[in-house]
N, C-alpha and C positions, 0 to 999 in steps of 0.2 A: 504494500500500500504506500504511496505517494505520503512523502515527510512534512508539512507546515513548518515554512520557517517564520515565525516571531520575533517579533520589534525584542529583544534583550533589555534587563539592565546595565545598561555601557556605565554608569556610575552610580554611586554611592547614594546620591537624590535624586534619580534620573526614573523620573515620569514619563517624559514622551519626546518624543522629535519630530523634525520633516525630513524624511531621504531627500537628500541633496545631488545623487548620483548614482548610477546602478554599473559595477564595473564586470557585472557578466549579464548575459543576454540572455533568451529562453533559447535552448539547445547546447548552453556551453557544458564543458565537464569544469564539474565543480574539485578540489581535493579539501581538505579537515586543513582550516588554517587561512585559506585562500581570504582576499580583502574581496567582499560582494557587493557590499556597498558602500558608501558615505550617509552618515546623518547627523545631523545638526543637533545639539544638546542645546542647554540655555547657557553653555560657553565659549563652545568649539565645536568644531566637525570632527567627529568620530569614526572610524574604523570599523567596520560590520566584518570579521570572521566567520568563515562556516565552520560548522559544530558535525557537520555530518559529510558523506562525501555521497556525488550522483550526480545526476545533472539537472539544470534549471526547466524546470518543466511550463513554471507560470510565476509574471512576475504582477502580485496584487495590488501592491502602492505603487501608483508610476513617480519618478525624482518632481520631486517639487507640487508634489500634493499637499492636501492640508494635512495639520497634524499629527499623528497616531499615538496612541499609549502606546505605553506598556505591555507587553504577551498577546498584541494585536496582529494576527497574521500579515506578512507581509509579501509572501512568494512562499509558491511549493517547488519542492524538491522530487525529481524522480530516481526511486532508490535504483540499487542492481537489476540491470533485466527487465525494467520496467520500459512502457513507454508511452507517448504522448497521450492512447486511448486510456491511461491509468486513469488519468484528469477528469475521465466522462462521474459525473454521478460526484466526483470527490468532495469532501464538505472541510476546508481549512480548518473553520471555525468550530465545529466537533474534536477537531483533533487536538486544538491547544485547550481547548476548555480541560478533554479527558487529560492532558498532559501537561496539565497546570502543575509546574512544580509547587514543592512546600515553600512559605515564603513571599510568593506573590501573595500579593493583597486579591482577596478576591475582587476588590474593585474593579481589578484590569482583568480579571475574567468578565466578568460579567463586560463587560467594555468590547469585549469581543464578538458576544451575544448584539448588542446594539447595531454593531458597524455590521450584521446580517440584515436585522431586522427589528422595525421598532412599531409595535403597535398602535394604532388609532381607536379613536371610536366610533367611526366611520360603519353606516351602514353595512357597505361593501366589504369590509375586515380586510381594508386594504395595507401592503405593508408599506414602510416608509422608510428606503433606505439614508441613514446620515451619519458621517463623522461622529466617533466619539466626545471629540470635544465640540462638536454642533450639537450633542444632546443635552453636556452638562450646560452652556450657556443658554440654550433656550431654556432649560429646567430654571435656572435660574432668573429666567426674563418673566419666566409665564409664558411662554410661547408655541402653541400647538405646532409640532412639524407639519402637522397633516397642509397645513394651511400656506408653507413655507415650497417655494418651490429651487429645487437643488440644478446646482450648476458644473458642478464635477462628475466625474467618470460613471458613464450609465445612469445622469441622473440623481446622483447622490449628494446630500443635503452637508455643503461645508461651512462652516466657522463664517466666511462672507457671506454665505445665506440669509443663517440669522442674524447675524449684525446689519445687513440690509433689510431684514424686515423690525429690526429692534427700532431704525430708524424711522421706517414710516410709520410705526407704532407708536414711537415717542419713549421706547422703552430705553432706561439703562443699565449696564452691568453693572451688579453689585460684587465685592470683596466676596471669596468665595469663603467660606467659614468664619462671616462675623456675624456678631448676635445682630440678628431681624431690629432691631430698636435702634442699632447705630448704624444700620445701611438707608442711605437716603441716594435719591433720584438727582443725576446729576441732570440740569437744564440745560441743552443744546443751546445754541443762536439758531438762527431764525434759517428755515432750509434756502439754500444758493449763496451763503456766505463762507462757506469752507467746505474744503476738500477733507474726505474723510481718509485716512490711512492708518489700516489696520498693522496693530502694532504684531509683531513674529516674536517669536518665543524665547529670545533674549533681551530682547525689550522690554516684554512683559515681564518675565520674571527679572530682569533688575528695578524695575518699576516697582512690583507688589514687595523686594526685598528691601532696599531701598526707605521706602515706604514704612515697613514695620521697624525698621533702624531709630529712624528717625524719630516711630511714634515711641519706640520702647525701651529705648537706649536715654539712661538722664544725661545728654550732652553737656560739656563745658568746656570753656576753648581760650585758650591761652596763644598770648603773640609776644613772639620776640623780634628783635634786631639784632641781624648779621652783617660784622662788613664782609666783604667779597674781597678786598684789593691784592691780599697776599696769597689767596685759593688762585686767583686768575692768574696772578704771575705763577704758581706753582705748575697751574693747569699747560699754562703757555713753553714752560721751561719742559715740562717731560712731554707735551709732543714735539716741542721741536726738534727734542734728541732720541725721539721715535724712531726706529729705523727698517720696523717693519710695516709703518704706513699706519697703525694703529693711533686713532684720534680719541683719546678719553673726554667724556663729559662735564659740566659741571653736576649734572645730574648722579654721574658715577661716586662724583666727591661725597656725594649727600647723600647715598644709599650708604656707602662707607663708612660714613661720620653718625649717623642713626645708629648702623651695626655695633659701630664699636660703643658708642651710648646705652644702646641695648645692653650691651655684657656689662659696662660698668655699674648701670643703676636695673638691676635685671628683674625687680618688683614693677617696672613698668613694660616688661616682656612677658605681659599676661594677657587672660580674655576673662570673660565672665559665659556660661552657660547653664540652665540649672539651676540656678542658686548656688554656681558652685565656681569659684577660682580656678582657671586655669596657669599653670605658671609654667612656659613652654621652657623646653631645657636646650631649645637649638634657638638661635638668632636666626631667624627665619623672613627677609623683608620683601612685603611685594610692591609692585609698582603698577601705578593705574597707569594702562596704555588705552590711547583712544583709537577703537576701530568702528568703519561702517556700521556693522550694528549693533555698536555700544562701547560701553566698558568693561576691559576687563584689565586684571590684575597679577598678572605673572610673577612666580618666585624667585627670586637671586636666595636658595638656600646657603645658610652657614656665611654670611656674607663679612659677617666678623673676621674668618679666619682666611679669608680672597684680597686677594690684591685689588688694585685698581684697575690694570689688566685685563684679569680674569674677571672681574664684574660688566667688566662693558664689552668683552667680546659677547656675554654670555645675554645681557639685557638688549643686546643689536637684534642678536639670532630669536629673541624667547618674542621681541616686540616686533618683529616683524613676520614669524610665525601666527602671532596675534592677531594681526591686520587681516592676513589669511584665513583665519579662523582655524589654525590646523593646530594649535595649540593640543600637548595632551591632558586630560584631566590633572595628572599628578604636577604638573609644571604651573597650576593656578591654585592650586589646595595646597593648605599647609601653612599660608603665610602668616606670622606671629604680631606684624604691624605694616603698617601701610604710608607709601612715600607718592604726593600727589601732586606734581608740579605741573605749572599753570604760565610759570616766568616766560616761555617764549609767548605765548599769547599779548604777553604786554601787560596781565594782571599784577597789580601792586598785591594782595593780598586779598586771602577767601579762606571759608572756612568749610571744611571737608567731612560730610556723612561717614561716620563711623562702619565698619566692614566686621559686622558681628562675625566667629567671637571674640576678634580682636577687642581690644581697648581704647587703641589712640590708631590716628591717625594725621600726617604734619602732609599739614596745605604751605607749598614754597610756592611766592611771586616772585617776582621780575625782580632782576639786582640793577639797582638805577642810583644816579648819582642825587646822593643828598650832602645838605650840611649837617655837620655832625659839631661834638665841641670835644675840642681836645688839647690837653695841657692848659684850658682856662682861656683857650682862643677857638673859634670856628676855624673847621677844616672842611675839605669837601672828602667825602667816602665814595664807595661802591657799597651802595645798602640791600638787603633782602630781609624784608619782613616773612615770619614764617608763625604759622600759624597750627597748635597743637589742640586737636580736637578727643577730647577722655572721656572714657566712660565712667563716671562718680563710683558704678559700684563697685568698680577693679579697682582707679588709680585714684589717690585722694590729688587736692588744686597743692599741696607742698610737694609729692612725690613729682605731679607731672612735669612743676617751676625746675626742679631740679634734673629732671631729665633735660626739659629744653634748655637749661644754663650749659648742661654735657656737650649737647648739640652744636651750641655758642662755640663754643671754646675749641671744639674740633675741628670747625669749620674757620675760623680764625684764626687758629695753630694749624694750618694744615699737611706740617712736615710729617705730621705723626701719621698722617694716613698715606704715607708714601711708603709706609715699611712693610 
């Protein structure tokens, strides 16, 4: 009997994606191992391995559909000796239901039951095929499918569906698991004043996380003053005795001057989760890189015990894999605090949403000529205001002062970060 292949857990919170590419065909020979597809997590594009070996018999999400959960078929497999007549009669979605591992939530079974067939209460007991995530948002709308009419494959009720009928409804999404008494109705403007653009599943989910940061996290945000003038000569002096072409940032300076802050004052190399203190035992720093669809955050791990060197080869290749989206899970997980610069934009200073379960996170603007006072006269400097955003319940306002004085001092001694 013909195999059902299923959308996988590719990570740790990994609910659902969009194939973004299919790198075998119906007829190809598959082997145990082979990359089958590409899919889109809410960080990066992932890597689909097959688990079994035969060949592609039928492929059920085409790249660039809407959606899918979790254990939602996605192509069948035909095993040994089989062939294309295997297909006749075959029911995908029987076969992962029965072979639902232990551990899936039944949610995503039953998810797979839906993306078959969703009942009406229609005279005729007619069926209504839709996306799994066009059920949970119209459940969520109030919005009869029956009434919705579907624009993807055979007919099939997707995600722009009912967002298209929420709108001439006047309906809005609500926060999917808040209490009923604090979800309210967001009010459009007036229809022909904006373009709607549905947001894709990294968007979304840094929105909704983002969002709960913000509400749940007690922020407090601290600003200091850095001069720049002897980083910039330092920065200037080792590339120009670079000899293998290698350009270090000033960005690299201030991954390096955090790291080593981290190890000195290491009560502010914590998160909170739980109710519970985390106190991470690796200097772990990420960096918000900006791509296409969104933000994300890449690790420079152990960045205490890296050169300057080895930190900016490594943030070239991680932040430009980024842009990509080819990023792997494990190269965006794990980071212990977060480094957010803003400076070439031309921002003097901002203050930066906490990345549970970190603790802090330091918002750096633009290093721009101020006057400063020095020896009991005005001088002119190269200044960078930098801005340290804590979470009350990890770091207390002395612990964080103290950390960003560390910072201070790093960045304005900057021989030390040459070792």
């Amino acid at each position: 009997m013909p195999k059902t292949i299923s959308l996988p857990v590719l990570t740790a919170d990994f609910e659902g994606g969009t194939i973004e590419e299919w790198h075998k065909e119906p007829g190809d020979a598959i082997e145990v191992g082979d990359v089958i597809a590409e899919v889109s997590t809410d960080k990066a594009v992932v890597e689909l391995e097959a688990e079994h070996a035969g060949i592609l018999g039928k492929i059920l999400v085409p790249a660039g559909d809407d959606e899918v959960s979790v254990n939602t078929p996605i192509a069948v497999l035909l095993l040994d000796g089989e062939t294309s007549e295997a297909l006749e009669g075959f029911d995908p979605g029987a076969d992962v239901v029965a072979d639902a591992a232990p551990g899936i939530p039944q949610a995503a079974a039953a998810d797979v039951e839906q993306v078959k067939h969703v009942s009406t209460d229609t005279d005729k007991g007619d069926r209504v095929f839709a996306s799994p995530v066009a059920i949970r948002i119209a459940e969520q709308l109030g919005i009869d499918l029956a009434t919705v009419e579907g624009s993807g494959p055979d007919g099939r009720i997707v995600l722009g569906d009912v967002e298209a009928s929420a709108a001439q409804q006047g309906s809005a999404i609500k926060p999917a698991g808040a209490p009923a008494e604090q979800q309210t109705a967001v009010e459009l403007p007036p229809p022909g004043t904006y373009e709607k653009m549905p947001a894709d599943k990294i968007r979304s989910v840094i929105a909704r996380r983002l969002g709960e940061a913000k509400r749940e996290i007690p922020h407090f945000y601290l600003t200091i003053d850095c001069e720049l003038d002897k980083l910039l000569e330092a920065r200037k002096g080792l590339n120009d005795s670079a000899t293998d072409g290698l350009k270090v940032s000033v960005n690299d300076f201030l991954i390096k001057a955090c790291a080593l802050a981290l190890r000195d004052v290491p009560m502010a190399n914590t998160g909170w989760a739980d109710d519970t203190l985390l106190k991470f035992t690796s200097v772990n720093v990420a960096v918000a890189v900006a791509t296409p669809k969104g933000l994300i955050t890449p690790v420079v791990f152990e960045a205490d015990s890296k050169d300057l060197a080895t930190i900016s080869v490594e943030l070239k290749e991680l932040a430009s894999r980024a842009k990509e989206g080819r990023l792997k899970p494990e190269e965006y997980k794990g980071g212990g605090f977060t480094l957010s610069n803003l400076g070439m934009y031309g921002v003097r200073e901002f203050s930066a949403i906490i990345n549970p379960p970190q603790s802090c996170i330091l918002a750096v603007g633009v290093g721009e000529k101020r006057a400063v006072v020095r020896d009991g006269g005005l001088a002119v400097a190269t200044v960078m205001s930098c801005t340290l955003s804590v979470d009350h319940r990890a770091v207390d306002g002395a612990l964080g002062a103290e950390f960003l004085q560390v910072v201070k001092r790093y960045i304005e001694e900057p021989e030390s970060l040459l070792a």
